[in-house]
ROVO-367786 format. One line per 3 residues: number of its first residue (from 1); their letters; for each residue x negated, y negated, z negated of C-alpha. Coordinates in pm, 1 decimal. Layout:
BEGIN
NUM> A> X Y Z  ...
END
This chain:
BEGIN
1> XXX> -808.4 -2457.8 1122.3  -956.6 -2103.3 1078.3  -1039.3 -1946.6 1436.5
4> XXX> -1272.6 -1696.8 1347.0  -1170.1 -1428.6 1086.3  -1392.1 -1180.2 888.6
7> XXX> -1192.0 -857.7 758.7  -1379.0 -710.1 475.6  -1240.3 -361.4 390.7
10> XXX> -1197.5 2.4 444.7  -1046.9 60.2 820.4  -917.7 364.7 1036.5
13> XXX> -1034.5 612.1 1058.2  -1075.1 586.1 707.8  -703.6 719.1 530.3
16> XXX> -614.1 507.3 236.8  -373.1 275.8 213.4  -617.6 -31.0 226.3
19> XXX> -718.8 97.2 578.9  -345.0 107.2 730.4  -305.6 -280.4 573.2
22> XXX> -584.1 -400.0 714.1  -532.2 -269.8 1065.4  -204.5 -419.5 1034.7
25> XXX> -313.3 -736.9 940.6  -577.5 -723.4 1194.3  -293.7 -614.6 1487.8
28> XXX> -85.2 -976.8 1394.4  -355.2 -1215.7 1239.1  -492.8 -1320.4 1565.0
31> XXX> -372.2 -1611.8 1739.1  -485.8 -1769.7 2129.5  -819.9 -1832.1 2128.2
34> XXX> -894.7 -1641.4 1747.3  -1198.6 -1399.4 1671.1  -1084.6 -1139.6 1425.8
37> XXX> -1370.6 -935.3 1337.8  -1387.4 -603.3 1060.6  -1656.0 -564.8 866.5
40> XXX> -1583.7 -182.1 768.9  -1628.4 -45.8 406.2  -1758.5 332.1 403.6
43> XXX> -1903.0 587.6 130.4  -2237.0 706.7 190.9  -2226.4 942.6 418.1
46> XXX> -2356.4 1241.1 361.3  -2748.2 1313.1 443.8  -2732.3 1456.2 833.6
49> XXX> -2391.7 1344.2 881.1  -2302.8 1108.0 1140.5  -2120.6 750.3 1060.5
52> XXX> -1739.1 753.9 1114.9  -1661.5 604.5 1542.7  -1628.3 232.1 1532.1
55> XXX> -1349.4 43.9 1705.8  -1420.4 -223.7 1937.5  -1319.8 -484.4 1647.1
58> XXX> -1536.3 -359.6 1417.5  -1855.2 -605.5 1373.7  -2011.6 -446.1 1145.7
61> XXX> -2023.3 -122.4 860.4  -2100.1 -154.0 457.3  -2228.7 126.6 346.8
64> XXX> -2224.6 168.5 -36.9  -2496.0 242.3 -227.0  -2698.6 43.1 103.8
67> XXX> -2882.5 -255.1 -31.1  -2969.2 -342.4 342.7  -2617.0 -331.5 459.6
70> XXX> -2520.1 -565.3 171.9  -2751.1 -790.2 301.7  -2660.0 -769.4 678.8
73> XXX> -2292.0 -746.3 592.3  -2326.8 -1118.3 382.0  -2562.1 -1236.9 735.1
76> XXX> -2244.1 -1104.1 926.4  -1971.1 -1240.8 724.1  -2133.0 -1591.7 707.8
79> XXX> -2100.0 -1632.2 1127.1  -1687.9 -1670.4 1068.2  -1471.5 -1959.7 964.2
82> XXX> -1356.2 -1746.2 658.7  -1351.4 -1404.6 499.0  -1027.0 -1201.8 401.3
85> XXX> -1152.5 -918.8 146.1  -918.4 -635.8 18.4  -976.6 -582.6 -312.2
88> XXX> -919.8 -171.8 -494.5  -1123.9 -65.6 -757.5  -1317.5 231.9 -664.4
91> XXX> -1372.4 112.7 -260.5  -1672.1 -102.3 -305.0  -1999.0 58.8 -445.5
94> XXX> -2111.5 110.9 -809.5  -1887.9 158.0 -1145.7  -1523.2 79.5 -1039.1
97> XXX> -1662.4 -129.3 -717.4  -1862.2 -386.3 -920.7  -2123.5 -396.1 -584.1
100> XXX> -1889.9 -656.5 -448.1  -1912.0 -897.0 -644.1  -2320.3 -1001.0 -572.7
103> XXX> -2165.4 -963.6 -185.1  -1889.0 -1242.5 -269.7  -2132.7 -1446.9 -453.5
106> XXX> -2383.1 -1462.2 -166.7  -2175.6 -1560.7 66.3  -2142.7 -1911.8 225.6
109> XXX> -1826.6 -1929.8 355.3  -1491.8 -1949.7 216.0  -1319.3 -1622.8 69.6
112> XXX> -970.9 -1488.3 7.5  -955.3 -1210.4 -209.4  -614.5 -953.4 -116.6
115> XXX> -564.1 -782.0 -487.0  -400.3 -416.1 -474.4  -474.2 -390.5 -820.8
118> XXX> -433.2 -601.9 -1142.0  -430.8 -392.0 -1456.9  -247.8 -497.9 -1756.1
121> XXX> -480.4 -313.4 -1941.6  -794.8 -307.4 -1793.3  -1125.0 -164.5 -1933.0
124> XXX> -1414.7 -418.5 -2039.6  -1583.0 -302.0 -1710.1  -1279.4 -406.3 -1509.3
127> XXX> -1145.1 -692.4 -1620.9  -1564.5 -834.1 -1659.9  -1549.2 -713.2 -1257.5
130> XXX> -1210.5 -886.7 -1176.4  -1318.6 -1195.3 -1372.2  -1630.6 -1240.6 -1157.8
133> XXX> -1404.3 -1181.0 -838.2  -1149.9 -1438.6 -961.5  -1439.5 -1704.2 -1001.8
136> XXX> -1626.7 -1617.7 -673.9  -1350.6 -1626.4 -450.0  -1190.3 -1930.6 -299.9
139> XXX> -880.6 -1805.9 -305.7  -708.9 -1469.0 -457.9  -387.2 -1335.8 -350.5
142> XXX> -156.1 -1099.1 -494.5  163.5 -868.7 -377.4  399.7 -971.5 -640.7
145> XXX> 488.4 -1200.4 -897.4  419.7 -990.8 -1158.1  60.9 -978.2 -1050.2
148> XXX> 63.1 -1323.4 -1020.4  186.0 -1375.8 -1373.2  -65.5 -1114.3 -1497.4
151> XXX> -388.4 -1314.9 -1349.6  -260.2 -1677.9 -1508.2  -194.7 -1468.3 -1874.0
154> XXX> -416.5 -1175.8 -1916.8  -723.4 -1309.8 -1685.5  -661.8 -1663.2 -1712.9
157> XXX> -687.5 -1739.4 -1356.8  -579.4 -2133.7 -1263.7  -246.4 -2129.1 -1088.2
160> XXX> -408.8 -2325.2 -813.2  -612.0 -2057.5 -711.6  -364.1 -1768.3 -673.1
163> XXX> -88.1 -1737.8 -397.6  131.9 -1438.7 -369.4  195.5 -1354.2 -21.1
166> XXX> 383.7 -1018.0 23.9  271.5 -677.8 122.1  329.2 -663.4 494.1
169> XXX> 540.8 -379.7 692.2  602.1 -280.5 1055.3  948.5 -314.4 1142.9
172> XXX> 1143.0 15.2 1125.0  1487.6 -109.2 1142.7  1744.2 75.7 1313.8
175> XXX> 2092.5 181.8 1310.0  2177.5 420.0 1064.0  2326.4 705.4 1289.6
178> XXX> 2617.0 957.7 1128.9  2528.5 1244.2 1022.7  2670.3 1596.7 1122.8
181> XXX> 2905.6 1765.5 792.6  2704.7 2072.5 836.2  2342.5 1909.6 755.6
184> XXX> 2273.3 1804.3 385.2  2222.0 1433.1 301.7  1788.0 1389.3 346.6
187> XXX> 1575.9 1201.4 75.3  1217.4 1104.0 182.5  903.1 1024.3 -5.4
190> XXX> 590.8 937.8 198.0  264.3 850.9 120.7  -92.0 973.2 44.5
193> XXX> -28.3 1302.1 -201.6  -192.1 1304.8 -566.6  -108.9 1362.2 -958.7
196> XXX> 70.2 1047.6 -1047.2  356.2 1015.8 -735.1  580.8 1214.0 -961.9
199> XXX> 708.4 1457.8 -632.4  732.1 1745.0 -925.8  1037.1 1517.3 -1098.4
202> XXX> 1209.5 1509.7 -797.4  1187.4 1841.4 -685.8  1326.8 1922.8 -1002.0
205> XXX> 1639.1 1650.0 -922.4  1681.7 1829.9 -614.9  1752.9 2163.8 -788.6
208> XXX> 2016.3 2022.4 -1075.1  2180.4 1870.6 -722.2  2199.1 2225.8 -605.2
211> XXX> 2340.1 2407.4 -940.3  2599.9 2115.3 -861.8  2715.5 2233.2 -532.0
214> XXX> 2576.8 1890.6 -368.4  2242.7 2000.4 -152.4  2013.5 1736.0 -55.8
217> XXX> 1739.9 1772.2 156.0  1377.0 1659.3 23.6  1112.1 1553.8 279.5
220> XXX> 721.2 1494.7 142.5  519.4 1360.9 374.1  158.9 1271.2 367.3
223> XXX> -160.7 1447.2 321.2  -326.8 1473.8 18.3  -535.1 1149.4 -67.9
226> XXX> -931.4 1210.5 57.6  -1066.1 1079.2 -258.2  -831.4 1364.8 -464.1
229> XXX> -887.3 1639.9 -231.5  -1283.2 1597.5 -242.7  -1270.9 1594.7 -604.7
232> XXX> -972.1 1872.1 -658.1  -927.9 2000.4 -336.1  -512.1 2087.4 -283.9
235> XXX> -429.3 2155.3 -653.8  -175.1 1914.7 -681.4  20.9 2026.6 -347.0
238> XXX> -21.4 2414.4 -448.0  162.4 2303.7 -797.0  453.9 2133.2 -625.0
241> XXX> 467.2 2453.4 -355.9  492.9 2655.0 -666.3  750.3 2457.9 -843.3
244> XXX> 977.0 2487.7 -519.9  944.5 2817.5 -540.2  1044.5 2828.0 -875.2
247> XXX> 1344.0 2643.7 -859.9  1485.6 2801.3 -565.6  1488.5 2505.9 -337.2
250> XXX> 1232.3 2625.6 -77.5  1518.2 2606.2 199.7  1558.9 2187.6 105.7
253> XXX> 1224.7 2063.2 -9.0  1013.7 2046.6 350.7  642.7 1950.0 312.8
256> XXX> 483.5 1756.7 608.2  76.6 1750.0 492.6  -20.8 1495.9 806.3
259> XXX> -106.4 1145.8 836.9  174.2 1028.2 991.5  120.6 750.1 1284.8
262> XXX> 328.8 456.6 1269.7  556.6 585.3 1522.5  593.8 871.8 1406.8
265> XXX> 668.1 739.6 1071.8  896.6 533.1 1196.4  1121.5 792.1 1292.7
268> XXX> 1075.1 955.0 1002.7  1202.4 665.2 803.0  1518.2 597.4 1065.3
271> XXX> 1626.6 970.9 975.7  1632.0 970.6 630.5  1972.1 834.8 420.1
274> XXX> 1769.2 725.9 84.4  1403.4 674.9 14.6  1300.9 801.8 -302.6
277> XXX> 927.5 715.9 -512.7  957.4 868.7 -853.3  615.3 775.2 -916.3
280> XXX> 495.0 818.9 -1303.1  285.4 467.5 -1301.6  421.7 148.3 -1527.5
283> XXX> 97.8 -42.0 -1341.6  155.2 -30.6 -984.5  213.6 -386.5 -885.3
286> XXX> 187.4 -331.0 -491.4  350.8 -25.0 -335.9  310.9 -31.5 78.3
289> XXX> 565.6 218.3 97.1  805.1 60.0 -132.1  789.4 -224.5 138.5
292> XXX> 842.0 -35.0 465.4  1107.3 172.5 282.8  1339.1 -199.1 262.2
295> XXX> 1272.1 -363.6 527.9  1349.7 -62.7 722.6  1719.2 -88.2 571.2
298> XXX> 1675.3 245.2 350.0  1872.2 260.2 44.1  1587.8 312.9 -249.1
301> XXX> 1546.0 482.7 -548.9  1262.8 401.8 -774.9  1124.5 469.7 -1112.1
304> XXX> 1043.1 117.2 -1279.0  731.7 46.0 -1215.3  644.9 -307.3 -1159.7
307> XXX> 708.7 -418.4 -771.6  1002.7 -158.8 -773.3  1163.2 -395.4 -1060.9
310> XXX> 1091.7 -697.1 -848.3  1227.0 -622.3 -541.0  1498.7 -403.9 -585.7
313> XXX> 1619.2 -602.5 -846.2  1864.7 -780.2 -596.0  2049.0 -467.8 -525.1
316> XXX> 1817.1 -289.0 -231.4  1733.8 0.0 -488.6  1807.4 200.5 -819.6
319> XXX> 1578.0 229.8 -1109.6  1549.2 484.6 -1284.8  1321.4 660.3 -1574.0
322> XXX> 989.4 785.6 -1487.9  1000.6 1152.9 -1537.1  1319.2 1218.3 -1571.1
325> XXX> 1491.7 1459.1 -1326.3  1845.1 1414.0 -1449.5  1819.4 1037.2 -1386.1
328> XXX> 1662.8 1075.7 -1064.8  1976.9 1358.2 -974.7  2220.7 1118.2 -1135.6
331> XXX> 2100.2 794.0 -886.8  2076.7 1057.4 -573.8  2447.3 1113.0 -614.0
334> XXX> 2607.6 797.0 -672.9  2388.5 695.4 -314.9  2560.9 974.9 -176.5
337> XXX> 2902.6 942.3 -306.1  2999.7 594.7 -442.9  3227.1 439.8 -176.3
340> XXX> 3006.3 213.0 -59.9  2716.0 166.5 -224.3  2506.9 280.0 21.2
343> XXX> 2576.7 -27.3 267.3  2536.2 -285.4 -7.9  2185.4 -133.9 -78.1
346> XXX> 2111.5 -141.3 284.7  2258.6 -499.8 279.1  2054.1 -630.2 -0.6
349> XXX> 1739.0 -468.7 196.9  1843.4 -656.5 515.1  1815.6 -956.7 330.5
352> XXX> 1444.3 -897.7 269.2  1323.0 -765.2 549.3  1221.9 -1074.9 765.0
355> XXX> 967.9 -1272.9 481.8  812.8 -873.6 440.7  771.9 -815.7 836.4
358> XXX> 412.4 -826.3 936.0  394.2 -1117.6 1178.3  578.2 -1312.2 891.4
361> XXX> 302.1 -1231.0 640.2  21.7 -1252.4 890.2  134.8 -1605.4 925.4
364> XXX> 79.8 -1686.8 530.8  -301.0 -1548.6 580.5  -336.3 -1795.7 852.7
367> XXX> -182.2 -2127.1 631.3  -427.0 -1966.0 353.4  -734.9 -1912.8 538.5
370> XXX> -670.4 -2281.4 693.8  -652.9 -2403.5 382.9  -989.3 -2276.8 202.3
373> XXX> -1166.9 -2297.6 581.3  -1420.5 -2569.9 664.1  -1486.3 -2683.2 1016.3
376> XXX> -1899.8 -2532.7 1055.5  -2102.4 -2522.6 1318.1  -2260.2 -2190.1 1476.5
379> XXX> -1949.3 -2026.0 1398.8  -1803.3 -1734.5 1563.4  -1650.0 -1851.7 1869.0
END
């Protein structure tokens, strides 16, 4: 049995969604008697610039570009039972994070490998850097099925070595309270802000609504993600400021740029009657927010992007076409008005929401990491 864990990925105060996982996972994976220990992922920091402030649980920072931390990272890792790595392209050093793999391959303890990412149609670069991953690791997991599936037929990975274990949330469930006549129905999206979440689309939905005579009220919240605001600063939140203006819908469409704390969030989530990701991807196959947004009860609706079409397929959701407004207007009314509907979706969601809860999922990374684990001594204690 595992007792010491190694966490190899980025970590608060780091804002990504890698980060918030793994501080989840970190909050639920240990057990009496367990050492859980981070080893921290971080971009070079900038000459003169002072490292990020460690948490306590935090054993130990790889720096990219840092041969030397590469080296004492492996020395660090290889004093645990087993290593759980999350897995982005982009987070690890060198073209599309290809710096990990030499890390995996020096290592000499066992290694799960947590996959964010599988690309139907990866580059040469990226599947040759997810191939190497596949055979270093001792064990990979994935999100979804459809992940799964994509590994065994486009990678060729051996069934025995891939486990899907769901993306984890906190539990936000609580009793949907009435709301007042006089307020508007409320549609949230959350999440880091970039090109690609589709917010324009649904802005858009939100003014056909309004030419309708049926006002809904659009929260966005989230900052804009690090990595697109150092390389565009807030171009992509100026353009979705300017098409509410546009539209007319300044007085529904409310913009909250923070990064919301989980209690915060939480609330956030309780108040709203739908959820709504109208993201323009056909490759996401793991979506955090998609997660939180059903177990916390919340009628969804998604464009079909690959873990929206898995889990909503029961009934917890509505798919709809990625950029398309009118579908996306069509979908926000029937929530709203179908006799109904509403409390099935929230039903269907129920249903899900204990094999997605954290402690649940925490619990399959502790069969897993039992499983590849070997008994060693001068382990972490």
């Amino acid at each position: 049995m595992a007792k010491a864990y190694a966490l190899l990925s980025t970590y608060p105060p780091t804002q990504c969604g890698l980060a918030t996982f793994s501080a989840a996972l970190f909050a639920h994976l240990r057990g009496p008697g367990d050492h859980v220990g981070i080893v921290r992922v971080l971009d070079e920091p900038v000459p003169g610039e002072p490292l990020p402030p460690r948490a306590p649980e935090v054993v130990h920072d790889l720096v990219n570009g840092s041969d030397r931390s590469a080296a004492a990272a492996v020395d660090v890792i290889n004093r645990f039972d087993v290593v759980i790595v999350q897995h982005e392209y982009g987070i690890y050093g060198g073209p599309d994070g290809r710096d990990l793999v030499p890390l995996l391959c020096a290592l000499r303890v066992p290694s799960v490998v947590v996959l964010h990412t599988v690309l139907a149609q990866p580059t040469a670069r990226q599947r040759s850097i997810l191939d190497d991953i596949i055979d270093a690791a001792s064990a990979v997991v994935t999100m979804t099925q459809t992940a799964w599936t994509r590994l065994l037929d486009i990678y060729g990975a051996s069934p025995e070595k891939v486990f899907v274990i769901p993306h984890g949330s906190a539990d936000n469930r609580v009793a949907m309270a009435p709301r007042a006549e006089s307020h508007p129905p409320m549609a949230l999206t959350w999440g880091l802000l970039g090109p690609g979440k589709g917010i324009e689309h649904a802005i858009a939905a939100v003014a056909l609504l309004r030419d309708r005579g049926r006002p809904v009220a659009y929260t966005v919240a989230g900052q804009t993600h690090p990595r697109v605001r150092a390389r565009d600063g807030e171009a992509y939140r100026s353009f979705l400021g300017a098409r509410v203006r546009a539209l007319g819908v300044a007085d529904l469409v409310h913009f909250d740029a923070q990064f919301l704390p989980a209690g915060v969030l939480g609330e956030l989530i309780g108040a709203a009657d739908v959820v709504l990701l109208p993201y323009d991807s056909l490759e996401q196959v793991t979506s955090g927010v998609l997660i939180e947004a059903v177990t916390a009860g919340k009628p969804v609706i998604s464009t079909a992007f690959p873990h929206a079409v898995e889990v909503l397929a029961g009934g917890a959701g509505l798919l709809v076409g990625r950029q398309d407004p009118a579908a996306i207007a069509s979908a926000l009314d029937r929530v709203f008005t179908e006799p109904g509907l509403s409390a099935r979706m929230s039903r269907h969601a129920a249903d899900l929401a204990p094999q997605l809860l954290w402690p649940a999922v925490a619990l399959s990374y502790r069969d897993l990491a039992a499983a590849v684990a070997r008994p060693r001594d001068g382990a972490v204690a």
